[in-house]
N, CA, C and O atoms as a Maestro MAE file, in Angstrom:
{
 s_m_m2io_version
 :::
 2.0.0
}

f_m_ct {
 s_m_title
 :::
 protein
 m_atom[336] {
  # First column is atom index #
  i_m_mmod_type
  r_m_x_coord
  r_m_y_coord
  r_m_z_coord
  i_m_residue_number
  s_m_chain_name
  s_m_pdb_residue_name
  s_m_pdb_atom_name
  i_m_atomic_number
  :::
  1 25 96.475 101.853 110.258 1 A "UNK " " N  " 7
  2 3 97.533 102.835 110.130 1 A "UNK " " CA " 6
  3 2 97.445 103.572 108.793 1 A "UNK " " C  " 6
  4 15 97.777 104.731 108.542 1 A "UNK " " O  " 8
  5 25 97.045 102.856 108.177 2 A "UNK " " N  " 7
  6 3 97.273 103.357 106.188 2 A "UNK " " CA " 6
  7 2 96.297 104.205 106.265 2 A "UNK " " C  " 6
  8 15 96.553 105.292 105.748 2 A "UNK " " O  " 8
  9 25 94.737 104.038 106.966 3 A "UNK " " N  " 7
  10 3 93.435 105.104 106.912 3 A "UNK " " CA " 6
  11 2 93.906 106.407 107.488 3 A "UNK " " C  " 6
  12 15 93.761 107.476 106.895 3 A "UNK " " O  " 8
  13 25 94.571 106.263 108.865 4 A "UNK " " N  " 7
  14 3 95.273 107.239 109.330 4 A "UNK " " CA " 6
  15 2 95.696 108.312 108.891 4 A "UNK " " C  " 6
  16 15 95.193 109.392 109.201 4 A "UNK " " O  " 8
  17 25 96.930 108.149 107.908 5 A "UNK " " N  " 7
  18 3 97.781 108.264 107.219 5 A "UNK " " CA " 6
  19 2 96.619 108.783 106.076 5 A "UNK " " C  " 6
  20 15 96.212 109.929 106.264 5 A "UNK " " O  " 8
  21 25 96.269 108.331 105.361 6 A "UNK " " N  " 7
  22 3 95.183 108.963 103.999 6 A "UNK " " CA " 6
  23 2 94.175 110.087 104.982 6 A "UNK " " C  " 6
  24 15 93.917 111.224 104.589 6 A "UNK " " O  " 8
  25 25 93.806 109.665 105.973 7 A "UNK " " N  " 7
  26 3 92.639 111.114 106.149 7 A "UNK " " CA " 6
  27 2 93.708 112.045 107.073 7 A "UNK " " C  " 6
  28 15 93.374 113.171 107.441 7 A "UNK " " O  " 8
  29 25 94.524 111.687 107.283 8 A "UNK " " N  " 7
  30 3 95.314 113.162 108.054 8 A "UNK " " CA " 6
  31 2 96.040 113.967 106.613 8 A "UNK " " C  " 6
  32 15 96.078 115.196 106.659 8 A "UNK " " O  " 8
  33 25 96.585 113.290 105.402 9 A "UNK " " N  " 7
  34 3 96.764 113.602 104.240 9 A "UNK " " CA " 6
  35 2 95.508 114.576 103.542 9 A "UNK " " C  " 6
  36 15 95.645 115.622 102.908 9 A "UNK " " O  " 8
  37 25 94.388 113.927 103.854 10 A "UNK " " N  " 7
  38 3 93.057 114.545 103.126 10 A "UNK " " CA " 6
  39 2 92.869 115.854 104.018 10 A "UNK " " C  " 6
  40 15 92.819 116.871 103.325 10 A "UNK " " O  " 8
  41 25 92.775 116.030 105.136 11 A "UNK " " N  " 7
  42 3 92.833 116.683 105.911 11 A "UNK " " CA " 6
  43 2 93.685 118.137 105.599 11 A "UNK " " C  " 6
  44 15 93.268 119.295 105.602 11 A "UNK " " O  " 8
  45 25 95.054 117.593 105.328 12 A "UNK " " N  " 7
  46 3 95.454 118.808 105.212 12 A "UNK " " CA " 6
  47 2 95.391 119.184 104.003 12 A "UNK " " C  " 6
  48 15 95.890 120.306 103.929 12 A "UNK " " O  " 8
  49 25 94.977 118.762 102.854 13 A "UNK " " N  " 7
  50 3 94.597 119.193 101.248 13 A "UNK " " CA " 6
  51 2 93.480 119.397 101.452 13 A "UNK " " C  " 6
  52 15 92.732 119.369 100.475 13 A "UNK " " O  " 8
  53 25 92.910 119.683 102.781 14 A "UNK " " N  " 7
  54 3 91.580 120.570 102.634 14 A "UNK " " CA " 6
  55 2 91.743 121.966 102.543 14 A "UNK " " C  " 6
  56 15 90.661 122.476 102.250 14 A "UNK " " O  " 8
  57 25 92.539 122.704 102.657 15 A "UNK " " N  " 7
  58 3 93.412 123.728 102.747 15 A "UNK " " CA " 6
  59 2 93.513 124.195 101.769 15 A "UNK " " C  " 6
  60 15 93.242 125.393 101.693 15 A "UNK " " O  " 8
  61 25 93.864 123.612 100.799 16 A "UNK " " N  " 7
  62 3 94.228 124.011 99.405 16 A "UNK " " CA " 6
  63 2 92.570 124.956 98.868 16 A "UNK " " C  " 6
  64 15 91.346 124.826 98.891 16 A "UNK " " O  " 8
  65 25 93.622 125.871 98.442 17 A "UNK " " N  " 7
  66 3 92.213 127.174 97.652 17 A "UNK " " CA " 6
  67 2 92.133 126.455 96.467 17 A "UNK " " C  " 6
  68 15 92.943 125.683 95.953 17 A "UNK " " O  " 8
  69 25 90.547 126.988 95.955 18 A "UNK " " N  " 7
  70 3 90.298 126.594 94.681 18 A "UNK " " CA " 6
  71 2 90.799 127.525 93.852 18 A "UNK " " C  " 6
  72 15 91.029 128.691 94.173 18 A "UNK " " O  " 8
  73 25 90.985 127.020 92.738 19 A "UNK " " N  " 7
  74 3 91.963 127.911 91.601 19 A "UNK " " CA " 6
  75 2 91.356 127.499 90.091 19 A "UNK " " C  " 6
  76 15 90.983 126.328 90.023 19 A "UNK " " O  " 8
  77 25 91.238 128.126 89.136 20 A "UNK " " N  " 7
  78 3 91.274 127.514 87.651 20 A "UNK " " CA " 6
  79 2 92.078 126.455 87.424 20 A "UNK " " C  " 6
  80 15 91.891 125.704 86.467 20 A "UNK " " O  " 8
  81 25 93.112 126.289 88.341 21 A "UNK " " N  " 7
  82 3 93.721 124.743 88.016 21 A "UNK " " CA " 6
  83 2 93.078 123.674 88.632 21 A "UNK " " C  " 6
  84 15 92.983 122.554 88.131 21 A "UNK " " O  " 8
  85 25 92.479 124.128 90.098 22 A "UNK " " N  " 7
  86 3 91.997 123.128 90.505 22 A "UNK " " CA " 6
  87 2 90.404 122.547 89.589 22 A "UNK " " C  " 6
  88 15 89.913 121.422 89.687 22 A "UNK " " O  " 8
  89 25 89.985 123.458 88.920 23 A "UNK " " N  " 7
  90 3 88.871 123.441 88.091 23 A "UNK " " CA " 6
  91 2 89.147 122.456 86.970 23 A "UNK " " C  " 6
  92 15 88.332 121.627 86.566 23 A "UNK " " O  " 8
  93 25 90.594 122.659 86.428 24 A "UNK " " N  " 7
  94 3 90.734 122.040 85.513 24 A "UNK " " CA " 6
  95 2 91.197 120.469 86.074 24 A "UNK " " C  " 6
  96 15 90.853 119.509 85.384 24 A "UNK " " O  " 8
  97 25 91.777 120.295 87.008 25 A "UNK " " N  " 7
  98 3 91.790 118.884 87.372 25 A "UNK " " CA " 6
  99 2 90.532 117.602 87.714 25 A "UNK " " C  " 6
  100 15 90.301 116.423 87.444 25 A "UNK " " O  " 8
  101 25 90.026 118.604 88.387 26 A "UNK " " N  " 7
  102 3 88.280 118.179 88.275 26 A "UNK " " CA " 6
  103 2 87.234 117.920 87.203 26 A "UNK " " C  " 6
  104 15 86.125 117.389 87.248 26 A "UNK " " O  " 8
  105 25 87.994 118.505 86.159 27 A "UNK " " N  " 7
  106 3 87.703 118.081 85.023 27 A "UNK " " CA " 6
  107 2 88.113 116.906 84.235 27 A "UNK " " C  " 6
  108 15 87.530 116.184 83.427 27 A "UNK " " O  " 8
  109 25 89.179 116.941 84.679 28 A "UNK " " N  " 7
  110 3 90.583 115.644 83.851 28 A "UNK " " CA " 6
  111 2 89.725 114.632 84.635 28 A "UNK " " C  " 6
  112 15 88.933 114.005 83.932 28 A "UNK " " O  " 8
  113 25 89.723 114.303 86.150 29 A "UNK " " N  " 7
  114 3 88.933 113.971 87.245 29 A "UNK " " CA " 6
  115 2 87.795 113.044 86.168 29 A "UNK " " C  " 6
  116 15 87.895 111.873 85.803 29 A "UNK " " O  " 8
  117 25 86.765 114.016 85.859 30 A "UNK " " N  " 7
  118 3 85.680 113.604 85.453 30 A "UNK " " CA " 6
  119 2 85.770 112.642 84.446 30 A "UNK " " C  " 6
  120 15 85.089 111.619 84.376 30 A "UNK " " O  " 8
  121 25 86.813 113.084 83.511 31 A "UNK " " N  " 7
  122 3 86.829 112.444 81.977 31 A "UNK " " CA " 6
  123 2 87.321 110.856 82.495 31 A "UNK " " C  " 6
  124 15 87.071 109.882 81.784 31 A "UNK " " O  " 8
  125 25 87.933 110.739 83.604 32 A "UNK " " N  " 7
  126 3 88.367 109.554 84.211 32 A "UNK " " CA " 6
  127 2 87.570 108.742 84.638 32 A "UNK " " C  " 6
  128 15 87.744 107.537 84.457 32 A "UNK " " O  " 8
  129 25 86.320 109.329 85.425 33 A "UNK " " N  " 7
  130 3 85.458 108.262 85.573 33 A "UNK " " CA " 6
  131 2 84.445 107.781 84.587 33 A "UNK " " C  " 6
  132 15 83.457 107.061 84.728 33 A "UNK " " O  " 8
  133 25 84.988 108.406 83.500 34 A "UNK " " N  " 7
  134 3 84.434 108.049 82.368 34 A "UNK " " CA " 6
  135 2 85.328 107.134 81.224 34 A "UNK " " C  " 6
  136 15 85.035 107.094 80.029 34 A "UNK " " O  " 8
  137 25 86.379 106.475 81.791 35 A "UNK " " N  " 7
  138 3 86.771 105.470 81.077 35 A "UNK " " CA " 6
  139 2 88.030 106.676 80.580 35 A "UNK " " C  " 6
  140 15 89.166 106.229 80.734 35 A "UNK " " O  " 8
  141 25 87.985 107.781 80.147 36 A "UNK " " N  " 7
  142 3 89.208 108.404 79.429 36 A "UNK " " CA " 6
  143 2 90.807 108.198 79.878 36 A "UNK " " C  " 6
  144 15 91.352 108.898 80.731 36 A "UNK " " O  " 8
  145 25 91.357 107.279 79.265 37 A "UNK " " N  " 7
  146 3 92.506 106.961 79.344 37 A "UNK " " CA " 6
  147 2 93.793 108.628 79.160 37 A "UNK " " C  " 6
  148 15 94.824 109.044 79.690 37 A "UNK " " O  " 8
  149 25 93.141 108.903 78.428 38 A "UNK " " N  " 7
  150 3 93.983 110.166 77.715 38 A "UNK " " CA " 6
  151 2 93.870 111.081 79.056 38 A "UNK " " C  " 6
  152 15 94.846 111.779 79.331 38 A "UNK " " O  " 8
  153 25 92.943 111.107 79.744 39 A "UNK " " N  " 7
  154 3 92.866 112.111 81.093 39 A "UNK " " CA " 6
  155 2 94.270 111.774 82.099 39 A "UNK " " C  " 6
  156 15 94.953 112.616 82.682 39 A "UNK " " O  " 8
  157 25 94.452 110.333 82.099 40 A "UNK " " N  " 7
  158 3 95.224 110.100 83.168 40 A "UNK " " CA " 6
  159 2 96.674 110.996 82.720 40 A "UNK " " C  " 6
  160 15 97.348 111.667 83.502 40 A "UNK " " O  " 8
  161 25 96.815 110.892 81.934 41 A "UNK " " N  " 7
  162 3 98.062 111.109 81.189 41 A "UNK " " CA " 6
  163 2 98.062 112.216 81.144 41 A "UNK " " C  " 6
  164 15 99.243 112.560 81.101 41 A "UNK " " O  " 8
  165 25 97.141 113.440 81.115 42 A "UNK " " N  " 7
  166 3 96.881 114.733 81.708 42 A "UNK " " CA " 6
  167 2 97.229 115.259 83.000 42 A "UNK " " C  " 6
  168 15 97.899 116.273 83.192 42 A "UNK " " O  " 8
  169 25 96.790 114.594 83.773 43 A "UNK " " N  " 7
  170 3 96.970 114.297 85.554 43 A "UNK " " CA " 6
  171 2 98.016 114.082 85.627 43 A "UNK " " C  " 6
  172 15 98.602 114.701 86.515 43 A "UNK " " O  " 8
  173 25 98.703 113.281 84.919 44 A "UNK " " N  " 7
  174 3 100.214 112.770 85.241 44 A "UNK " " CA " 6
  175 2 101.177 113.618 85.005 44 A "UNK " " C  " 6
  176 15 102.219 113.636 85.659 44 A "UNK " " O  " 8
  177 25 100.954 114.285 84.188 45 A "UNK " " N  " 7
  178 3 101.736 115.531 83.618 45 A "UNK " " CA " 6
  179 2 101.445 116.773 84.372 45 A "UNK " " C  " 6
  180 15 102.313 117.607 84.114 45 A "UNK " " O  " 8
  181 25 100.380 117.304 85.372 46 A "UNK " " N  " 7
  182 3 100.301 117.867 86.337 46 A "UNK " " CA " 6
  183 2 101.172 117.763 87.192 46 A "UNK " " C  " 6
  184 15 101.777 118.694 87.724 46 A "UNK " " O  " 8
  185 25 101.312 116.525 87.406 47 A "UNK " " N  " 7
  186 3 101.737 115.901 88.816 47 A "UNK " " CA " 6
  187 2 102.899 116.068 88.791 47 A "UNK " " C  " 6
  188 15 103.390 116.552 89.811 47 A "UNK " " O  " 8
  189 25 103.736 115.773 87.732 48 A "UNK " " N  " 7
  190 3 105.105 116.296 87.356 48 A "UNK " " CA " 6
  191 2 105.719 117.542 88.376 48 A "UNK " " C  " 6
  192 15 106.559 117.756 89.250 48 A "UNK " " O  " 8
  193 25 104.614 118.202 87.557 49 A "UNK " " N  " 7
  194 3 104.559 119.602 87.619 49 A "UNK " " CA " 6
  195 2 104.377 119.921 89.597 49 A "UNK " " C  " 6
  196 15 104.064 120.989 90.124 49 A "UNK " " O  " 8
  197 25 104.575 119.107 90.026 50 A "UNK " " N  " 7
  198 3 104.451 118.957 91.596 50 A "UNK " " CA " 6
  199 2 103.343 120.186 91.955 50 A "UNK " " C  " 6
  200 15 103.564 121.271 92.491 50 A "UNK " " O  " 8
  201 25 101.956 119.566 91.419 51 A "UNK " " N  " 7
  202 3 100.364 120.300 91.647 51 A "UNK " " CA " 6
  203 2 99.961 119.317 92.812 51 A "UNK " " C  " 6
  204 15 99.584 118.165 92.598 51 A "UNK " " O  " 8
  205 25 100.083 119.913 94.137 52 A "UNK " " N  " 7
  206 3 99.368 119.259 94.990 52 A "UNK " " CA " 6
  207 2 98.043 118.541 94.811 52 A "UNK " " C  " 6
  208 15 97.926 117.364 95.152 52 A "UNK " " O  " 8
  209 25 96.892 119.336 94.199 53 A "UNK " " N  " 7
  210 3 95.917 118.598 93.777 53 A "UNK " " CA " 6
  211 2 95.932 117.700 92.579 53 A "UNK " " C  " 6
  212 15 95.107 116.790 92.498 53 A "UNK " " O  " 8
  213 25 96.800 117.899 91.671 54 A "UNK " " N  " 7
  214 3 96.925 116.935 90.529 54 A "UNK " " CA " 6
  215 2 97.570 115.368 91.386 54 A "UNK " " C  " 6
  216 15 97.246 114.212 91.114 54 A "UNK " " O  " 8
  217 25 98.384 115.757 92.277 55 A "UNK " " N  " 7
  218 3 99.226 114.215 93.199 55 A "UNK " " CA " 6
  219 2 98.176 113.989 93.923 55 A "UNK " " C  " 6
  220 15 97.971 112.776 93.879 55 A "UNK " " O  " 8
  221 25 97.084 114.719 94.829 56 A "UNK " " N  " 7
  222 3 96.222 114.101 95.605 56 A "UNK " " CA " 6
  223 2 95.072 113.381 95.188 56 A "UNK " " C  " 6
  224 15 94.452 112.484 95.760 56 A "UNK " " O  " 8
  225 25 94.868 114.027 93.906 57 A "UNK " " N  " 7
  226 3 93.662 113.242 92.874 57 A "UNK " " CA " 6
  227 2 94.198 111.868 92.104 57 A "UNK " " C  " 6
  228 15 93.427 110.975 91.752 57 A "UNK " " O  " 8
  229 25 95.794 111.831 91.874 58 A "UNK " " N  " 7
  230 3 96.496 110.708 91.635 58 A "UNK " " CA " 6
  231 2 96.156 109.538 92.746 58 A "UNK " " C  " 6
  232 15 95.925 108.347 92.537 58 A "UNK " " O  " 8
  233 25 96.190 110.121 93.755 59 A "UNK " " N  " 7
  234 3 96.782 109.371 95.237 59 A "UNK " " CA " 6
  235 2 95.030 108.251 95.228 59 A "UNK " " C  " 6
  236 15 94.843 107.039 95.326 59 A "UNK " " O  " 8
  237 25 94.081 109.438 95.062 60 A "UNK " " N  " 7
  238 3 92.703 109.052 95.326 60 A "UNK " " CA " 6
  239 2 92.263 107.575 94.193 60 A "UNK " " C  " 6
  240 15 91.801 106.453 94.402 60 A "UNK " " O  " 8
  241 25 92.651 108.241 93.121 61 A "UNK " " N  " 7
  242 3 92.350 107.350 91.652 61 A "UNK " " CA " 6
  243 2 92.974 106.027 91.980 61 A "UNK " " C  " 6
  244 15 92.570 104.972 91.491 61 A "UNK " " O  " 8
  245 25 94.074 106.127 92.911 62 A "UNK " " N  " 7
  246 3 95.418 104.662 92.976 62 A "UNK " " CA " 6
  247 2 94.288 104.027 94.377 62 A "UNK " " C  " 6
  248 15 93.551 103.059 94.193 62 A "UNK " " O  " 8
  249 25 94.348 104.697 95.567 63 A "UNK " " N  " 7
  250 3 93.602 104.036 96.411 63 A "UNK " " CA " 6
  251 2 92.384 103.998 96.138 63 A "UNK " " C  " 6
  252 15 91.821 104.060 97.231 63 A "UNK " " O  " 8
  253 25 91.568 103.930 95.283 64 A "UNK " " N  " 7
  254 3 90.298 103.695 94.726 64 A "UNK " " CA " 6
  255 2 90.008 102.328 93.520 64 A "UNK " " C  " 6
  256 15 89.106 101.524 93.284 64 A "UNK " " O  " 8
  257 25 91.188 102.618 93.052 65 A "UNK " " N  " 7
  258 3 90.893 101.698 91.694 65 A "UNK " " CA " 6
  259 2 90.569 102.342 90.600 65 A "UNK " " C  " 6
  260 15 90.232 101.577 89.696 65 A "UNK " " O  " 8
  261 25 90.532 103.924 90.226 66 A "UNK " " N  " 7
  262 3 89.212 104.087 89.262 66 A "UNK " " CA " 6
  263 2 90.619 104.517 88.061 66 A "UNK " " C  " 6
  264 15 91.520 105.343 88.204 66 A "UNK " " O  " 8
  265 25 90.295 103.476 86.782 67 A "UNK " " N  " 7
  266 3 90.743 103.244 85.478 67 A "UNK " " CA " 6
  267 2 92.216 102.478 85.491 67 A "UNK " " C  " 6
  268 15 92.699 101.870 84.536 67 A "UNK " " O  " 8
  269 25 92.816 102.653 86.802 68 A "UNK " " N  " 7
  270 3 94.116 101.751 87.471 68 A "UNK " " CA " 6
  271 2 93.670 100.635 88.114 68 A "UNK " " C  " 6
  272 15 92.495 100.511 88.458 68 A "UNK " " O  " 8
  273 25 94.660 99.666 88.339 69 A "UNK " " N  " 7
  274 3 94.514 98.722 89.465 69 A "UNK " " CA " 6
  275 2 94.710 99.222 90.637 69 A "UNK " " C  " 6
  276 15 95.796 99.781 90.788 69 A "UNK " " O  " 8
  277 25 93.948 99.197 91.585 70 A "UNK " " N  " 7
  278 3 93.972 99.456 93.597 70 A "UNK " " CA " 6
  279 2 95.623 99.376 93.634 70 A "UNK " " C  " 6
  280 15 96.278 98.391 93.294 70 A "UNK " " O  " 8
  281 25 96.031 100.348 94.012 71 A "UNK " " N  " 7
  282 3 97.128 100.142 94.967 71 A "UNK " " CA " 6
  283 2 97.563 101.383 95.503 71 A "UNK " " C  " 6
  284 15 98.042 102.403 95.010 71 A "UNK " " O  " 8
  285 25 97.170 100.898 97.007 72 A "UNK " " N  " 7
  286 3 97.685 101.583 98.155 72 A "UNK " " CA " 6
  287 2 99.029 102.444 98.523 72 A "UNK " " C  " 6
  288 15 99.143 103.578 98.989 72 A "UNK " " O  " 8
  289 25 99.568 101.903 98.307 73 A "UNK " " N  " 7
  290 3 101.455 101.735 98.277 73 A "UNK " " CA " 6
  291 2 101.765 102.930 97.146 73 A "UNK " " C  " 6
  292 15 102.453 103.870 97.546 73 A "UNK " " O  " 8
  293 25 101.382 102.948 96.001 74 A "UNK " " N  " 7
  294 3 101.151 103.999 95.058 74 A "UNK " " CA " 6
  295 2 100.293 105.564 95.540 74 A "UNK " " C  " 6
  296 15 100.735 106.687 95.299 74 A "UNK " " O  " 8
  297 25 98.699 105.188 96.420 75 A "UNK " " N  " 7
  298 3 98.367 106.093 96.524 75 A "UNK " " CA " 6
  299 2 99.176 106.962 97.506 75 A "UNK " " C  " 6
  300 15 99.371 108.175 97.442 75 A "UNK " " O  " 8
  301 25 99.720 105.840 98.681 76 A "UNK " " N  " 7
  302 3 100.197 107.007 99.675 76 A "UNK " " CA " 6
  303 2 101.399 107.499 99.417 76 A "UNK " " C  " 6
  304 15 101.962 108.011 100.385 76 A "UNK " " O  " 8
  305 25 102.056 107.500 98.237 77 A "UNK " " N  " 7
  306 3 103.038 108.119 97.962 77 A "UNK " " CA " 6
  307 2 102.767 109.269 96.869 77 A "UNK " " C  " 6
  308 15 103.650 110.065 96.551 77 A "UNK " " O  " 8
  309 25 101.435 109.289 96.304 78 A "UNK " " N  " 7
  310 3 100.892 110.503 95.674 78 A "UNK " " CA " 6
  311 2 100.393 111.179 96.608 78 A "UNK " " C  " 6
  312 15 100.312 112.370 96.307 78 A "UNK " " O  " 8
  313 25 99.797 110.780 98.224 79 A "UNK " " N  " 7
  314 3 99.241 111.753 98.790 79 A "UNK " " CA " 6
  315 2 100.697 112.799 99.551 79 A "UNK " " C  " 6
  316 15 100.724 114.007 99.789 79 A "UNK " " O  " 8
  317 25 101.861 111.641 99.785 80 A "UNK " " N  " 7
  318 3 102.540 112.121 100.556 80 A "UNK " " CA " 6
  319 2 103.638 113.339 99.291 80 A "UNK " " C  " 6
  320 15 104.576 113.921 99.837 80 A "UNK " " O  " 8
  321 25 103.512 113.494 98.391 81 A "UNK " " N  " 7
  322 3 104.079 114.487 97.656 81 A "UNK " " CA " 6
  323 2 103.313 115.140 97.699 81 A "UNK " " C  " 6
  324 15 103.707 116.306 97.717 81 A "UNK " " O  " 8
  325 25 102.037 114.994 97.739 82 A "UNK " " N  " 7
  326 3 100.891 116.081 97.688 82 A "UNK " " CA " 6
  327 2 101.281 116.943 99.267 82 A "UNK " " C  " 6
  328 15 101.586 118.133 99.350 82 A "UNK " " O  " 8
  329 25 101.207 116.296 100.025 83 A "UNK " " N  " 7
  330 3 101.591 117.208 101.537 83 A "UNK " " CA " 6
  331 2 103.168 117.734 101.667 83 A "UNK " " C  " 6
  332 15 103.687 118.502 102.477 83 A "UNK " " O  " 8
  333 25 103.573 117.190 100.827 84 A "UNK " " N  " 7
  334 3 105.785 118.222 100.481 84 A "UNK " " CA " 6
  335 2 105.369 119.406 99.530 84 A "UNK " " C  " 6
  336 15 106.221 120.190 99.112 84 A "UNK " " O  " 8
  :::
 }
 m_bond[335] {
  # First column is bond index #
  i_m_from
  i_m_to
  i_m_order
  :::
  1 1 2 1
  2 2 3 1
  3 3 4 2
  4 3 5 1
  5 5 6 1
  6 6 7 1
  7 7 8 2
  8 7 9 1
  9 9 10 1
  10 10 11 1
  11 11 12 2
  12 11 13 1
  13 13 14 1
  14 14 15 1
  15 15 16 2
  16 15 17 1
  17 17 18 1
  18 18 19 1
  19 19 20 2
  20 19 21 1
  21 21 22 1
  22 22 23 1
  23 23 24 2
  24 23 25 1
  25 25 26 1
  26 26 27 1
  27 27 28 2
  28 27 29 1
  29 29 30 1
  30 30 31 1
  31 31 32 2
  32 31 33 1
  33 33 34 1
  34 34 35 1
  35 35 36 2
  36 35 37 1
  37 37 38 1
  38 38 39 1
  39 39 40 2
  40 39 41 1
  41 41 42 1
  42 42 43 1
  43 43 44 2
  44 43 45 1
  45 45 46 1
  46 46 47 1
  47 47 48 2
  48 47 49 1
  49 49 50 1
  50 50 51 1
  51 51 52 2
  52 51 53 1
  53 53 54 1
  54 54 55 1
  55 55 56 2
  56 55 57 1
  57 57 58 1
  58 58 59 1
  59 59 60 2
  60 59 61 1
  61 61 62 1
  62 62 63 1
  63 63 64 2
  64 63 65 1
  65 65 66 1
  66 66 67 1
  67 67 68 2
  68 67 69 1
  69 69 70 1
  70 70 71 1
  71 71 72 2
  72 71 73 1
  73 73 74 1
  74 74 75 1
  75 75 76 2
  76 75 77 1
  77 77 78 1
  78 78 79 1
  79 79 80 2
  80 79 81 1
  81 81 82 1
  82 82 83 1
  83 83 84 2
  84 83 85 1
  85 85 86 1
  86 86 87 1
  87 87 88 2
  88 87 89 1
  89 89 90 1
  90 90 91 1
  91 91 92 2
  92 91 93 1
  93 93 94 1
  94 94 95 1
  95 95 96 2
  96 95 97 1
  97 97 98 1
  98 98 99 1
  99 99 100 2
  100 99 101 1
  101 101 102 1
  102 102 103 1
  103 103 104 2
  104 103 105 1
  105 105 106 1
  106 106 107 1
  107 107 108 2
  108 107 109 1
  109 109 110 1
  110 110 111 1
  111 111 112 2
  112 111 113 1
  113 113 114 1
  114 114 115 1
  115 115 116 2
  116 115 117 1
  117 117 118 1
  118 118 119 1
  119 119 120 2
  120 119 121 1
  121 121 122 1
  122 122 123 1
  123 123 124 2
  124 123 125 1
  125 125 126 1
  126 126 127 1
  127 127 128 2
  128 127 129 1
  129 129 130 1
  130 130 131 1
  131 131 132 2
  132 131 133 1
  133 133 134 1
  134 134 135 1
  135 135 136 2
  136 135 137 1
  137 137 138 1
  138 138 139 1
  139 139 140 2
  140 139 141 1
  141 141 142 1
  142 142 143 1
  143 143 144 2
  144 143 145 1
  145 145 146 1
  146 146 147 1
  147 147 148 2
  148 147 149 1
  149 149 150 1
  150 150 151 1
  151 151 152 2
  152 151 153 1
  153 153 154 1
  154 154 155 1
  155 155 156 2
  156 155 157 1
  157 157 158 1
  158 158 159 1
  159 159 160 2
  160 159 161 1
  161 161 162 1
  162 162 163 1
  163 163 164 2
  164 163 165 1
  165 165 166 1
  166 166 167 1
  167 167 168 2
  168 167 169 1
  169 169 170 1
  170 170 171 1
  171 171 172 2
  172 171 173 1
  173 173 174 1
  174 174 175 1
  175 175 176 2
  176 175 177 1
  177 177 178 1
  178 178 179 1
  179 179 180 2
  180 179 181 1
  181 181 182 1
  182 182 183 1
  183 183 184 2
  184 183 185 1
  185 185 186 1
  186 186 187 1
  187 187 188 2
  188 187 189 1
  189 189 190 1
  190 190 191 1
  191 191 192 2
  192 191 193 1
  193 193 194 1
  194 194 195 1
  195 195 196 2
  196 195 197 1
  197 197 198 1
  198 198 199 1
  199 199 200 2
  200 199 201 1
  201 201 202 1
  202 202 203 1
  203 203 204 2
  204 203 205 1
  205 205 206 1
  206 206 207 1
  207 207 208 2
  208 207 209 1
  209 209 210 1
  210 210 211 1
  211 211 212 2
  212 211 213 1
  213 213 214 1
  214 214 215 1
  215 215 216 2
  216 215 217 1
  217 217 218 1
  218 218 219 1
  219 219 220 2
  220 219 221 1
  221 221 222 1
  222 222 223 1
  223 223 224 2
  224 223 225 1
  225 225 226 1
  226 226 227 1
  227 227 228 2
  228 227 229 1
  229 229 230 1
  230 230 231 1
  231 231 232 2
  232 231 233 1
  233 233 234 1
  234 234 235 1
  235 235 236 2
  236 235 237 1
  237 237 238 1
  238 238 239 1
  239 239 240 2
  240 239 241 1
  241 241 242 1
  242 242 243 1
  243 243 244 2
  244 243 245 1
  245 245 246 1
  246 246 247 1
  247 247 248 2
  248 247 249 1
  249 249 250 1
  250 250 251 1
  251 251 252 2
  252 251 253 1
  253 253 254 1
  254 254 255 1
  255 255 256 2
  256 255 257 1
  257 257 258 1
  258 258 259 1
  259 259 260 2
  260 259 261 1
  261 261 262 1
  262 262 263 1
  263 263 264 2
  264 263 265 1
  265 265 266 1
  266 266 267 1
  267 267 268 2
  268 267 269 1
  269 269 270 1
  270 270 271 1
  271 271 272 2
  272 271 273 1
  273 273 274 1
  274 274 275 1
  275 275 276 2
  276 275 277 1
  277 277 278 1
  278 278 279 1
  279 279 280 2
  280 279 281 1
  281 281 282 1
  282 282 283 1
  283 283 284 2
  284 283 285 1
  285 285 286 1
  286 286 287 1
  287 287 288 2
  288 287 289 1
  289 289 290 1
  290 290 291 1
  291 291 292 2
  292 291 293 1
  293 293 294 1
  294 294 295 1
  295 295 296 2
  296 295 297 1
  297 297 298 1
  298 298 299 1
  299 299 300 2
  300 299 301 1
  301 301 302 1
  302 302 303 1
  303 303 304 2
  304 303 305 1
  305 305 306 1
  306 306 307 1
  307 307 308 2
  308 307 309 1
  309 309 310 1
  310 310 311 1
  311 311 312 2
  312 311 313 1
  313 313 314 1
  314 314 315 1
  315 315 316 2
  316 315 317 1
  317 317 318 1
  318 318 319 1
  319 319 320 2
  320 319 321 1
  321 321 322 1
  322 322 323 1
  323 323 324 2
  324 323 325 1
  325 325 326 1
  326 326 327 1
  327 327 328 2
  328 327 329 1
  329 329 330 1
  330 330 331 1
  331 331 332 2
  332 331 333 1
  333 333 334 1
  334 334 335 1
  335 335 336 2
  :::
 }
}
């Protein structure tokens, strides 16, 4: 049910146009899989900012694990602001 739920989410944030913001999240993105703590906190402050792609790249980082601990429960509630 939860995969469901994440690729019908991914699905519709396929939609989303690319923008200089989305450029710049992909960037924050990067500095993350590079250990940069200070990125998340970038992202997070996007997300605020209710940036669909800043909450869906949240959502991804939480159901992934990458610089957080795994959790699910977290991601699908970044994907599901990402789709409001």
């Amino acid at each position: 049910m939860i995969r469901k739920t994440i690729i019908a989410t991914l699905l519709s944030l396929s939609a989303v146009s690319i923008s200089p913001a989305n450029d710049k999240i992909e960037a924050i993105y990067e500095r993350l899989t590079q250990q940069d703590t200070h990125a998340l906190t970038a992202l997070t402050a996007l997300a605020k900012d209710r940036d669909s792609q800043a909450l869906s790249t949240l959502g991804f980082i939480y159901e992934y694990g990458i610089i957080v601990p795994q959790d699910t429960t977290q991601a699908l509630q970044y994907y599901q602001q990402a789709c409001e």
